[in-house]
C-alpha positions in Angstrom: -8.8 -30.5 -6.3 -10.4 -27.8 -4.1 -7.7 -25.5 -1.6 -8.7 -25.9 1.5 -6.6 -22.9 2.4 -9.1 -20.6 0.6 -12.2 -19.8 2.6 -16.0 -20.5 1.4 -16.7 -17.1 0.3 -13.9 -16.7 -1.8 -14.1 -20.0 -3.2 -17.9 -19.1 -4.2 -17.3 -16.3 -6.1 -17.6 -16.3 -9.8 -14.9 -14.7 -12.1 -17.1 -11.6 -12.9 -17.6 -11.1 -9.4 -13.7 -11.5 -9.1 -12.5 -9.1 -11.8 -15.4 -6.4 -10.7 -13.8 -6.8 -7.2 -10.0 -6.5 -8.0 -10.9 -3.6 -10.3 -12.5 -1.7 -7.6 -10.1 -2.0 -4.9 -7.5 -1.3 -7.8 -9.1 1.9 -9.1 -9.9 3.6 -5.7 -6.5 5.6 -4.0 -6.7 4.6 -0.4 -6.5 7.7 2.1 -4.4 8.1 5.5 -8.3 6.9 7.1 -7.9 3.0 5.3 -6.6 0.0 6.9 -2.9 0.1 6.9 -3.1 -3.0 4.6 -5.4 -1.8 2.1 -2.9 1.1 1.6 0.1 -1.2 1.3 -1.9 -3.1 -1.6 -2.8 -0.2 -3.8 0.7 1.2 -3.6 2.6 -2.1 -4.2 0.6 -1.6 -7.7 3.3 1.6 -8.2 6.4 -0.3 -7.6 9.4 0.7 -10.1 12.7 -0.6 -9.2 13.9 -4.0 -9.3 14.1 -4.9 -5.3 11.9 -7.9 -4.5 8.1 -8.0 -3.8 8.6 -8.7 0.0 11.4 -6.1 0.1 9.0 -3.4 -1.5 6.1 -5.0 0.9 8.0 -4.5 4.5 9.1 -1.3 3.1 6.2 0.1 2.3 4.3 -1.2 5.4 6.8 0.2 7.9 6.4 3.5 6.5 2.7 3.6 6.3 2.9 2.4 10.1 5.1 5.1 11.0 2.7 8.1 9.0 -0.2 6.6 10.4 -0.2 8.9 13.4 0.6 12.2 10.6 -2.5 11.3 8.5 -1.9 14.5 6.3 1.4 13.3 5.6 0.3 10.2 5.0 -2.2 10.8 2.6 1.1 13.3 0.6 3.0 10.1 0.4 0.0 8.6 -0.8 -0.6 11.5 -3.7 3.1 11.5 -4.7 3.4 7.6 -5.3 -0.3 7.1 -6.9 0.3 10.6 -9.2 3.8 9.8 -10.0 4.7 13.0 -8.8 2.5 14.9 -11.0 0.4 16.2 -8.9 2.0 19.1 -5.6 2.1 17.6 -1.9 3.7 18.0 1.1 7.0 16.7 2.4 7.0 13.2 3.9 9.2 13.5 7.1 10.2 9.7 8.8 12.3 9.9 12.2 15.9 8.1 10.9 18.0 6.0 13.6 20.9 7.9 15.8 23.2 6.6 13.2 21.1 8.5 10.5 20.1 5.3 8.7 16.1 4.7 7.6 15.3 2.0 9.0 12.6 -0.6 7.6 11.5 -3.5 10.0 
């Protein structure tokens, strides 16, 4: 049966069209001047450890959201997740709670 939840256009593309599309947005490291989203999703592709896809998600969108505003060290968080480290960047610095916790909400 057809998903309704799935909109026309998306419904309408072929498999080529598809596969072409994921492989682009896959390919192309976002910079701190993408949609916070866009970033989330190409990062999420660099996940290691064994927490939970939602934990990893919420994660990594609260601290795009809190570089947004510090693009340049934004796009270093960006370099040192996509590179693995291989290639130099900047320290990240995130504001911690009073009771010196990161917090992740």
């Amino acid at each position: 049966g057809q998903n309704t939840n799935v909109p026309e256009t998306i419904r309408n593309l072929t498999r080529r069209e598809m596969t072409t599309m994921t492989t682009t947005m896959d390919t192309k490291t976002p910079t701190s001047a993408d949609a916070c989203l866009s970033i989330v999703h190409s990062l999420m592709c660099h996940r290691q450890g064994g927490e939970s896809e939602t934990f990893a998600k919420r994660a990594i969108e609260s601290l795009v959201k809190k570089l947004k505003e510090k693009r340049d060290e934004l796009d270093s968080l960006i370099t040192a997740i996509t590179t693995n480290g291989s290639h130099h960047s900047k320290c990240v610095t995130i504001q911690r709670t009073l009771d010196g916790r990161l917090q992740v909400a």
